[in-house]
N, C-alpha and C positions, 0 to 999 in steps of 0.2 A: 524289271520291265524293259531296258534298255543294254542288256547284256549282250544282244546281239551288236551294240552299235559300240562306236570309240566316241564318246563326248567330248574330248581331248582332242582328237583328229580333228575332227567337226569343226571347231573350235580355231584351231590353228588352220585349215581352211579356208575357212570364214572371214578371217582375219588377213589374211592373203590375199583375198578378194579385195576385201574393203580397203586394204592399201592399193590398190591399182595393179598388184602385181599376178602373175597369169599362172594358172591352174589347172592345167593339160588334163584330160580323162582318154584313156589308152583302151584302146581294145582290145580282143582274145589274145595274148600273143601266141600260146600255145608252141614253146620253147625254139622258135624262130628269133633265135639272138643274135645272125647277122642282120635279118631285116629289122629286128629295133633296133640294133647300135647304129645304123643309119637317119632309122625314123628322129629316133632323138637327135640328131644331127642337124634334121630339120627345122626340130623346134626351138632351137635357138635360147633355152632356158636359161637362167642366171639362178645363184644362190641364194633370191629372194622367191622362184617359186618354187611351185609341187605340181610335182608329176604322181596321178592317181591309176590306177591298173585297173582294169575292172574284175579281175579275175582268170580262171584258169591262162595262168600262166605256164604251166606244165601240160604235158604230154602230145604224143603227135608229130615232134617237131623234131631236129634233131639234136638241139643242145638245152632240154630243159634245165639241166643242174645248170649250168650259165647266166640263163634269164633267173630262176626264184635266189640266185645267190644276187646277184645284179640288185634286185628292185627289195631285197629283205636285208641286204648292207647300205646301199645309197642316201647320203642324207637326203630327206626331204622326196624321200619316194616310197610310196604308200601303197600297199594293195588291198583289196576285197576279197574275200571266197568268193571262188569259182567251183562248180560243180566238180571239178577234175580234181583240187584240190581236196575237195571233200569225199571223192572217190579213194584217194590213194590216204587219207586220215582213216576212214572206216575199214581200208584194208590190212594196214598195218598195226593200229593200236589193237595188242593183245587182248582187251575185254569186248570185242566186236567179231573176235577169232576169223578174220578175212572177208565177212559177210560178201564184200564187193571186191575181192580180188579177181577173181577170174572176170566179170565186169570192168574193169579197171585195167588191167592186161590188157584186154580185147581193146577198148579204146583208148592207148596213147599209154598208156604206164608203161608196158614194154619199153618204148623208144625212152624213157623217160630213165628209167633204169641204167639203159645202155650208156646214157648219156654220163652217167655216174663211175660204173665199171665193168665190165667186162666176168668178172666173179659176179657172181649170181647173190652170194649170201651179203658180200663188201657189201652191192648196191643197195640191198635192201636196208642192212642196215644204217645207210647212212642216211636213206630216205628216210628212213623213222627216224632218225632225227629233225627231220622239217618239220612234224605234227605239233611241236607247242609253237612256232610261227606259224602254222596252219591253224591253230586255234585262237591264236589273238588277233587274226585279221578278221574285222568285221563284216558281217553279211550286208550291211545297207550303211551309207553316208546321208545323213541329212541335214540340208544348209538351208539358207533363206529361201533360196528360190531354185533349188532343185534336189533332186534325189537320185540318190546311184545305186544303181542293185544288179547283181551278176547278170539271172535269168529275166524277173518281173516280179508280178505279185499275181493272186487270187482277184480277177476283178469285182468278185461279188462279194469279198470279203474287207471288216475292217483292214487297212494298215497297220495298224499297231498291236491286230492280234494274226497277223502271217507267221509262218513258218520259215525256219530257215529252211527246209526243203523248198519252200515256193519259191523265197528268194534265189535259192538256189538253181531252181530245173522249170520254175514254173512258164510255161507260154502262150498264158491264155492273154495278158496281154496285149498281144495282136489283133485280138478281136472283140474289146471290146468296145461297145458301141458309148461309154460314157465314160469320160474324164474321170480319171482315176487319182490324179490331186488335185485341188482346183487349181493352187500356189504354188507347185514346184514342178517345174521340165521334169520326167524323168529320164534316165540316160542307163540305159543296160546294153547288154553282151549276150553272148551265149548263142544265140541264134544270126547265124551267118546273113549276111544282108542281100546276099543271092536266092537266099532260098524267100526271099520278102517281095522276089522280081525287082530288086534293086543293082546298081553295080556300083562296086566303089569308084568305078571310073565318071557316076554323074555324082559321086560324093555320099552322103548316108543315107539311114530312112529314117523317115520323119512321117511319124502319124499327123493324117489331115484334122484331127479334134486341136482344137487350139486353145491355148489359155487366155484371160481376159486381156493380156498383155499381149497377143497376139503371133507368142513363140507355141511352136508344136509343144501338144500336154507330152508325148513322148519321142525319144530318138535311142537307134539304136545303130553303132559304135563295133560291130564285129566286121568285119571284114574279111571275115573268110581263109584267111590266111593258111591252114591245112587244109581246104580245100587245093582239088586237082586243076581248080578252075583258072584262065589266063588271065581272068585278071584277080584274082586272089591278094590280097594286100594286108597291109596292117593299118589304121584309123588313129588316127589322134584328134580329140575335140577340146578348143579351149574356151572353160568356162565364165570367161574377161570378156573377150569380145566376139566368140563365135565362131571364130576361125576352124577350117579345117585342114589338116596335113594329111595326105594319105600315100602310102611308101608298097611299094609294089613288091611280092615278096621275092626274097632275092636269091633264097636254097632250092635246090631241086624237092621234090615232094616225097613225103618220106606216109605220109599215112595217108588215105584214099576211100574210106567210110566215111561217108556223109552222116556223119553224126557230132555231135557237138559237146 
């Protein structure tokens, strides 16, 4: 029942929390690894927290092999599927026979490649090597009082019986007109916070539905960062006291589809 989730993770985040120490959740970085080795610079973390990613940390960008090597060695750095993730797994595992490679290409796998090597056959191979860390990152984190998921959920549907495709792509989300946990903030990615008529220059978006605690029932953590847009950034939100970092992106723009 809980295959999609780490209960382990969970577990040792939770426990992070409740000592006082702080629990960063990071947005799309989409293989912008000068603008995070600065973001985390911001954050000021010690060996007592976690740093959590929300997902598609590949493609787009121009050194994805840097960032999923980064955040999948790092002690105490953790990440989710991301739909990008899950594009370049169904591309490459042999019993899927490519299904989503030329989808996958089209958006950010190329760059993502390049980033690897230059031979065509090298990259891919060694990309297919990411697929069992690509399988053991979970699709949703669930703690006391919030929930992390790439894209969203099904608003009309249970939680506990979604898809990883919803968790994955899903963006209904945005529109629904009823609190979707009562008890947990959720906190996703995937959907750039421009296209929300947000900027990260007044900080995230925050659904106006509120929990009885009085924190928005959701937030959403992308900041656009492959986007062409000027103020294009990377997000970091810490789940201690709230705080937000946000790091302006710091490469020239390598991918220019507004898509996610």
């Amino acid at each position: 029942m809980h295959e999609h989730r780490d209960l382990a993770l969970e577990a040792k985040i939770q426990q992070t929390l409740d000592m006082g120490n702080h629990v960063w959740v990071i947005g799309d970085v989409h293989g912008y690894f000068e603008t995070l080795q600065e973001l985390l610079k911001k954050l000021d973390y010690t060996d007592d927290d976690v740093i959590i990613f929300i997902g598609d940390l590949i493609d787009k960008g121009p050194n994805s092999k840097a960032v999923f090597e980064l955040v999948t060695r790092a002690e105490n750095f953790f990440s989710i599927r991301g739909n990008h993730e899950e594009m370049l797994r169904l591309s490459l595992t042999p019993k899927y026979k490519g299904r989503m490679k030329k989808s996958w290409l089209k958006y950010g796998g190329k760059q993502t490649l390049d980033s690897i090597s230059q031979d065509d056959e090298l990259a891919l191979k060694e990309a297919a090597n990411w697929i069992p860390l690509i399988e053991a990152m979970p699709t949703e984190l669930v703690l006391k009082d919030f929930r992390i998921v790439h894209a969203g959920y099904n608003p009309i549907s249970n939680l506990e019986s979604q898809s990883n495709k919803e968790r994955m792509w899903n963006r209904e989300i945005f529109e629904s007109e009823e609190i979707i946990d009562s008890q947990r903030q959720i906190i996703v990615g995937h959907t750039p916070i421009q296209t929300l008529g947000c900027s990260p220059n007044d900080g995230i978006w925050e659904s106006k539905l509120r929990l009885k605690d009085g924190r928005s029932s959701v937030v959403c953590i992308d900041g656009g960062v492959a986007l062409p847009d000027s103020d294009s950034a990377l997000i970091a939100y810490n789940l201690l006291d709230y705080t937000i970092r946000i790091l302006p992106k710091i490469e020239q723009d390598y991918f220019s589809v507004n898509s996610s």
